[in-house]
N, C-alpha and C positions, 0 to 999 in steps of 0.2 A: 832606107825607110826607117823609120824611130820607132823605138817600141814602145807602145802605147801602158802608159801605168795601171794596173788596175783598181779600182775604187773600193777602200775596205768597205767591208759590208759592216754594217752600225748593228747594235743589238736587235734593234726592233725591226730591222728589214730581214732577218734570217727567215730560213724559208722551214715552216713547221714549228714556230714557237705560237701557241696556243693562249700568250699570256695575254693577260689584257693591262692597260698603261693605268688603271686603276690604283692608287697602295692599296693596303690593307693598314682599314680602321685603327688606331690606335687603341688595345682593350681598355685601358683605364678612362681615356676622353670617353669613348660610348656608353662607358659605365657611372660618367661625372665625378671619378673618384680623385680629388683634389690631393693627397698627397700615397705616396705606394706605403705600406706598412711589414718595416722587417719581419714583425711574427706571423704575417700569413703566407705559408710556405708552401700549400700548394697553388698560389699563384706565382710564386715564384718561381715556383721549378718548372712553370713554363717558357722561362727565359734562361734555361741554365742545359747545356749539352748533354749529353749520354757522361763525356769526359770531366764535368764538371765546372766547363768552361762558361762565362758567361756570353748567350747570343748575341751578336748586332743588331740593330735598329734594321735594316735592310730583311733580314729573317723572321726578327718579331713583329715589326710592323709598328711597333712604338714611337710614340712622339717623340720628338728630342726632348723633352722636359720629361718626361714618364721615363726614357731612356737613363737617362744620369740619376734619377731615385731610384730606378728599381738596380742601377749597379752599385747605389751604396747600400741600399737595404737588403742586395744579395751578402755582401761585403760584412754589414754588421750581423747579418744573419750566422754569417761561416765561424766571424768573432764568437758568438756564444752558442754557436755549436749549434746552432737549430738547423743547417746545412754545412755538409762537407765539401770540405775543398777539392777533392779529386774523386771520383766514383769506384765502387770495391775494385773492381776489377781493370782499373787504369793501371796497371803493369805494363813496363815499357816489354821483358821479356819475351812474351807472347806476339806481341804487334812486330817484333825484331828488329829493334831499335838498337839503339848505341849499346853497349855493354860498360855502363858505366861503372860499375865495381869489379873489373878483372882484376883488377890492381891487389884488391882484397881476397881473392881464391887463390892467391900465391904464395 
């Protein structure tokens, strides 16, 4: 008798996921705002991680056109300092990561 393959389960037949097949809006389309603007920065930093990492479309919900402005207007933002590149307390250290400067305590 042959052993029968089993069918992966797709995202959306998982048993208990709650989501709906809906996106989420894109903020700036809902808001008609034709291009994103480097110096407003707390909208910005709603597309920008704990890490300081910039989000995905898939997270923020952002158009693909809203997407690619608001990573360069993150990008020229870091350029003159109106946001940091990394968050204070992004120390690899703590999280125990590589030890990238042993080399140097020798």
């Amino acid at each position: 008798m042959a052993k029968q393959r089993r069918r992966p389960v797709r995202r959306r037949d998982r048993k208990g996921a709650q989501t709906s097949s809906r996106r989420k809006p894109c903020p700036y389309c809902r808001d008609k705002v034709d291009q994103v603007d480097y110096k407003n920065i707390s909208m910005l930093r709603r597309f920008i991680s704990e890490r300081g990492k910039i989000r995905s479309r898939r997270i923020t919900g952002a158009c693909r056109r809203h997407q690619s402005q608001v990573a360069r207007a993150v990008k020229r933002a870091r350029e003159l300092a109106l946001l940091p590149y990394v968050s204070e307390g992004a120390g690899g250290a703590e999280r125990g990561g590589r030890d990238r400067d042993r080399d140097r305590d020798r």
